[in-house]
N, C-alpha and C positions, 0 to 999 in steps of 0.2 A: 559334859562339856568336851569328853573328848572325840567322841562321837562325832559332835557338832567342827570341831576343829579338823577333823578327818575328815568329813566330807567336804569341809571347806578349801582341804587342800585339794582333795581327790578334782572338785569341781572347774578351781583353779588349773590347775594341770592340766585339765581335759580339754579348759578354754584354752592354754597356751596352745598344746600341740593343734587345737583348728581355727591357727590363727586370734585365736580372740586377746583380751586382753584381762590382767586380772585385778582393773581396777575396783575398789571400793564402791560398794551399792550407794554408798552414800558424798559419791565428790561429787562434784561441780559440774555435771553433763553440757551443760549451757555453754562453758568457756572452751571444752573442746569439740562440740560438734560440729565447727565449720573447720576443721584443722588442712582437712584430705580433698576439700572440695577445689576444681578448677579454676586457674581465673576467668574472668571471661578476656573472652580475643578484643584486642584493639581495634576498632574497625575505624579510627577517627580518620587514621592517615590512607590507607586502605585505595580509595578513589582514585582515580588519575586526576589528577588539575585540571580546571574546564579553560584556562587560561591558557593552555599548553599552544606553542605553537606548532603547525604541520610539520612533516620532516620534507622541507620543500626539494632535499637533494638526490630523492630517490623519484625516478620516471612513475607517473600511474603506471602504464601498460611495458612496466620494463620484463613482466614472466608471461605476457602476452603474446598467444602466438600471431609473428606476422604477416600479413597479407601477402596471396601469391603478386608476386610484381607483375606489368601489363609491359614490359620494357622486352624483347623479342631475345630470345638468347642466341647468343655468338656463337657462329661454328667456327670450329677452327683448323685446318688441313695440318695433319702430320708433315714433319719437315722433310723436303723430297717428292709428296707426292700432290694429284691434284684432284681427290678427292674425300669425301670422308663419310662414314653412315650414321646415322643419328633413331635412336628405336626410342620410342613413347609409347602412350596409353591415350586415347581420344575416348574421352563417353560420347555420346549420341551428342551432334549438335556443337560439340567443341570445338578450339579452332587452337592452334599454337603457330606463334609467330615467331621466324630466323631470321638473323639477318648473317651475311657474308660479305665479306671485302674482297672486291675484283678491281683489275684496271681496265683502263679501256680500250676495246677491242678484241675482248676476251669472249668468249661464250661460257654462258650459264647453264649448267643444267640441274635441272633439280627431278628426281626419279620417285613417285611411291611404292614402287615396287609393286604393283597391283596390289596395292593389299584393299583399293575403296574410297580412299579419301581423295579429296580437291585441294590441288594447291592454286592457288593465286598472287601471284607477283604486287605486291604492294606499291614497290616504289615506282615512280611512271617516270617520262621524261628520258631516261639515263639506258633505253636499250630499244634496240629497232629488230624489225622480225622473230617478234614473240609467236611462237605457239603454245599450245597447250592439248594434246591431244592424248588419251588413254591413259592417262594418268602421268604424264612426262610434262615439264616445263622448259622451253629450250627458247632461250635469249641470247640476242649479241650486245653486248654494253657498248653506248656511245661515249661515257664518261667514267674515268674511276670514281672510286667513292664504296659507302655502302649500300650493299640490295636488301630488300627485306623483304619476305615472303610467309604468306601463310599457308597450314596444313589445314583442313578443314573435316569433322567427320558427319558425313552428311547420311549415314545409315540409321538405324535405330537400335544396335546393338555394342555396349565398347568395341572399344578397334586396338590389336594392337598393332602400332603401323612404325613405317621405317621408313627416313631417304634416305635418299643416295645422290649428295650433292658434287656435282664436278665445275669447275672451271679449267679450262683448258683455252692455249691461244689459238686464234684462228688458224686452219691450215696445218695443226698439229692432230696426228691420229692418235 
């Protein structure tokens, strides 16, 4: 018997220190086997509501990027002088369109510096003795107002191109 109680400890023992337990061969396995188990996850609530309304306060395309504008961009002469340069990028085929505030009686000019491209005076009407030769635009305006012109790159290669717009009054060098 003592034998038998000695191993019973020794066994005991061995169970504790690897974790085990040193329940009785003979208890109730049934009432603690589900002691340690998980519960399961709630998944009732879980869903979003299909009743949800939209969040109507936020734009669809407010992290969209937005479209380049077709609106001609302003140039604008430094204070003092009367003229100003303006340098882009034309792919093949492109066209970017200026507009400038003159008065009238003023002459326009609009210069690409040989770099290739066409410009064409948009607005009609509002100037007499237009040329356009090697790449130069030279206009007298009949009326103030705004002029609008475009740069055009008629190559097949990007351009990177530049004017050089001036207004000056007639009769001034």
């Amino acid at each position: 018997m003592l034998k038998q109680t000695t191993l019973i400890s020794f066994l005991g023992l061995s169970l504790m220190a690897c974790g085990g337990t040193t329940t009785p061969v003979n208890s109730n396995a049934a009432n603690t086997a589900n002691t340690n188990t998980a519960k399961p996850a709630n998944t009732a609530n879980t869903a979003a509501p299909t009743n949800a309304p939209a969040n109507t306060n936020t734009p669809a395309n407010s992290t969209a990027a937005k479209p380049a504008s077709n609106e001609p961009k302003r140039l604008n002469f430094p204070k003092g002088t009367t003229n100003t340069i303006e340098y882009f990028d034309l792919e093949p085929g492109e066209a970017k369109q200026f507009v400038v505030g003159a008065a009238k009686g003023q002459n326009l000019v609009v210069d690409n510096g040989g770099d290739g491209s066409q410009i064409t005076l948009i607005t009609k009407g509002k100037t007499v003795d237009v040329t356009n030769e090697g790449g130069r635009l030279d206009a007298t305006t009949t009326a103030g107002g705004d002029f609008v012109f475009e740069v055009k790159n008629t190559g097949k290669a990007k351009l990177k191109a530049s004017i050089n717009v001036m207004i000056e009054n007639i009769g001034d060098d």
